[in-house]
C-alpha positions in Angstrom: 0.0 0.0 0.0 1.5 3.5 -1.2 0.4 7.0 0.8 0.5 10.2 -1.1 3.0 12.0 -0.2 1.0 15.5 1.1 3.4 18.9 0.7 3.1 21.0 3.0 5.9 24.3 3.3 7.7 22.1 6.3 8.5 19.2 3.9 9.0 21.6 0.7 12.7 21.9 0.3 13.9 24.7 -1.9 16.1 22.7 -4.4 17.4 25.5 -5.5 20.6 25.8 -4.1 20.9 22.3 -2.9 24.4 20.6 -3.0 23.7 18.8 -6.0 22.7 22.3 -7.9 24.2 24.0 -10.5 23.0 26.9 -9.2 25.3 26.5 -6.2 28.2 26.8 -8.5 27.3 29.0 -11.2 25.7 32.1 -9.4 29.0 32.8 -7.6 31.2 32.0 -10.5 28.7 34.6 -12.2 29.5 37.3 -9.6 33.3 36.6 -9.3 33.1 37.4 -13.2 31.4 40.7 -12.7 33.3 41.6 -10.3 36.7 41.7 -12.1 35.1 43.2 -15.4 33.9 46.1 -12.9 37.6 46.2 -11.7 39.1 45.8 -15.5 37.0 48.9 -16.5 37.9 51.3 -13.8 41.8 50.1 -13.8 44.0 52.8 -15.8 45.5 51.3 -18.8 48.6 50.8 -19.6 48.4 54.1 -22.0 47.5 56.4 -19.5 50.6 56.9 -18.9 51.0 59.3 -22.0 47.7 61.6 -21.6 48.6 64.9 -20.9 52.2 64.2 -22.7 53.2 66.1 -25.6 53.5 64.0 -28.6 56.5 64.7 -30.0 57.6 63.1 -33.6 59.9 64.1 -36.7 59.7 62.1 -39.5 59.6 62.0 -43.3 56.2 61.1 -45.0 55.7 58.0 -47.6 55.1 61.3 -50.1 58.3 62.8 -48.7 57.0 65.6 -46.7 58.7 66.5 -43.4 56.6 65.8 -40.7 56.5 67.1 -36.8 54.6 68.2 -34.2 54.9 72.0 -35.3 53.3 71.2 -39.1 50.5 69.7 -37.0 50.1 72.7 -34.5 46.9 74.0 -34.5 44.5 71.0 -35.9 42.6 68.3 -33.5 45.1 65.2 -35.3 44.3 61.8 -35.2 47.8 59.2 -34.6 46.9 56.2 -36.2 49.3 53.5 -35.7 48.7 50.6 -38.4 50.1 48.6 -41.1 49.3 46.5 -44.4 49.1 43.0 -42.9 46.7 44.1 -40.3 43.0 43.5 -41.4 41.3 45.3 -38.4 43.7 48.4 -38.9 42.8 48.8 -42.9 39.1 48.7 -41.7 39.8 51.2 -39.2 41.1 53.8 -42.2 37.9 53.3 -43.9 36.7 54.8 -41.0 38.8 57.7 -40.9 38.1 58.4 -44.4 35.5 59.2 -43.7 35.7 61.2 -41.0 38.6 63.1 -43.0 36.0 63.8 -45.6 33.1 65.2 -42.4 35.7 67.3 -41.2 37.3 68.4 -44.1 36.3 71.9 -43.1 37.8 71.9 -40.1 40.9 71.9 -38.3 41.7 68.1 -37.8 44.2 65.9 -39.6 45.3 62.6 -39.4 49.3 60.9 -39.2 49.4 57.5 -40.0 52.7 55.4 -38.6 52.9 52.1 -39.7 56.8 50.3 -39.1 56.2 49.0 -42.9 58.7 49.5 -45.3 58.9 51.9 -48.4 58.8 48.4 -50.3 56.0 46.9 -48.5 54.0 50.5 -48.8 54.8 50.7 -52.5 53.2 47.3 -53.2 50.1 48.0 -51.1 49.9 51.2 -52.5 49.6 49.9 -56.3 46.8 47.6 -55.1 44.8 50.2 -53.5 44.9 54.3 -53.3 47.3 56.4 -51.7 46.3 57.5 -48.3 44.5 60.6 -48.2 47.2 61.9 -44.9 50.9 61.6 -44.3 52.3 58.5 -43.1 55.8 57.7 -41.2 57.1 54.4 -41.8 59.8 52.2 -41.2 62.5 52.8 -38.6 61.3 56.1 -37.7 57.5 54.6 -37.2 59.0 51.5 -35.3 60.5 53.9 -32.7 57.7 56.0 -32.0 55.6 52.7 -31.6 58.1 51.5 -29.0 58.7 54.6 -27.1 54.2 55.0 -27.2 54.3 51.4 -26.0 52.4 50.0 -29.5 52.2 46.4 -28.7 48.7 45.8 -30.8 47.9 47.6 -33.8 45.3 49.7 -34.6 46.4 52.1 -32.1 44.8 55.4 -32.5 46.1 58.7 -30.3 43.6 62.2 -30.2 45.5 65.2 -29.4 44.9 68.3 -29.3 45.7 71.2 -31.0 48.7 72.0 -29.1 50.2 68.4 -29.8 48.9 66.9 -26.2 47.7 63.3 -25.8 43.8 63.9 -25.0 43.0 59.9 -25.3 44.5 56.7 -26.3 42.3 53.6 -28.1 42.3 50.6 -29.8 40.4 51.9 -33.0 39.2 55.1 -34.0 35.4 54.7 -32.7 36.2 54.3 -29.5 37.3 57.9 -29.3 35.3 59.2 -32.2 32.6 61.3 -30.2 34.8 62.6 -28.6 37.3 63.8 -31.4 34.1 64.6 -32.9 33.8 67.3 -29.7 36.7 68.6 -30.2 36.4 69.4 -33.9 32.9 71.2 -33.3 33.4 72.7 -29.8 36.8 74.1 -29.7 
């Protein structure tokens, strides 16, 4: 003979978080996990070292053109660090085309470095178009990268137009509203 088994809120257990629960594991993993993505986005990086520094470069362009911080002086400027082999850094100058062509009217430029050499440029410059903005390369560009600390690439600086490092980012629309402050609002 078999009794029903009546439930009442004393023989209820909350299963829940019982030992055998996945629950008992996963809701702390879960806030351990929030916990150091809280800390990773209020921890400086390893840039902001550089804000507030002058950025200060002399170089000649792939066209030739001397470049340094005086024939910037003046213009909100965009440092992009990139190169040919580096898929994410030639979508990243399809994005400041086009902000090149918003601002146009404005005072903002861009200065590409890339540690590519003249050979390597000419070849990817006969595939595609010329840059529309100077660009140091090779030795000159590898040393800036190292003394900025350029480990991944793109690597894009804002400064502003007295040659000082407003921001530091991994791409250029991670800083874009705020360039795009600058430009409008002095």
């Amino acid at each position: 003979m078999n009794c029903e088994v009546q439930e009442t809120e004393e023989n209820i257990s909350d299963t829940r978080f019982s030992p055998k629960s996945p629950l008992r594991i996963l809701v702390p993993t879960l806030a351990v996990l929030l916990g150091l993505l809280v800390y990773q986005s209020f921890r400086p990086t390893e840039y902001d070292e550089f804000i507030g520094q002058n950025f200060d470069y002399s170089g000649v362009s792939y066209t030739g053109k001397v470049i340094n911080r005086e024939s910037l002086r003046g213009s909100v400027v965009v440092v992009n660090f990139w190169a040919t082999y580096c898929p994410f850094c030639l979508e990243d100058i399809e994005h400041l085309k086009e902000l090149q062509q918003e601002l146009r009217h404005h005072d903002f430029k861009i200065l590409g470095i890339t540690s590519d050499t003249r050979e390597s440029l000419n070849d990817f410059f006969q595939a595609r178009e010329t840059l529309p903005w100077p660009s140091l390369y090779g030795s000159d560009a590898a040393s800036l990268g190292k003394t900025y600390k350029v480990s991944t690439i793109p690597r894009v600086m804002l400064l502003d137009r007295n040659g000082t490092i407003i921001a530091v980012a991994r791409g250029i629309n991670d800083i874009k509203s705020r360039l795009l402050e600058m430009v409008y609002n002095g």
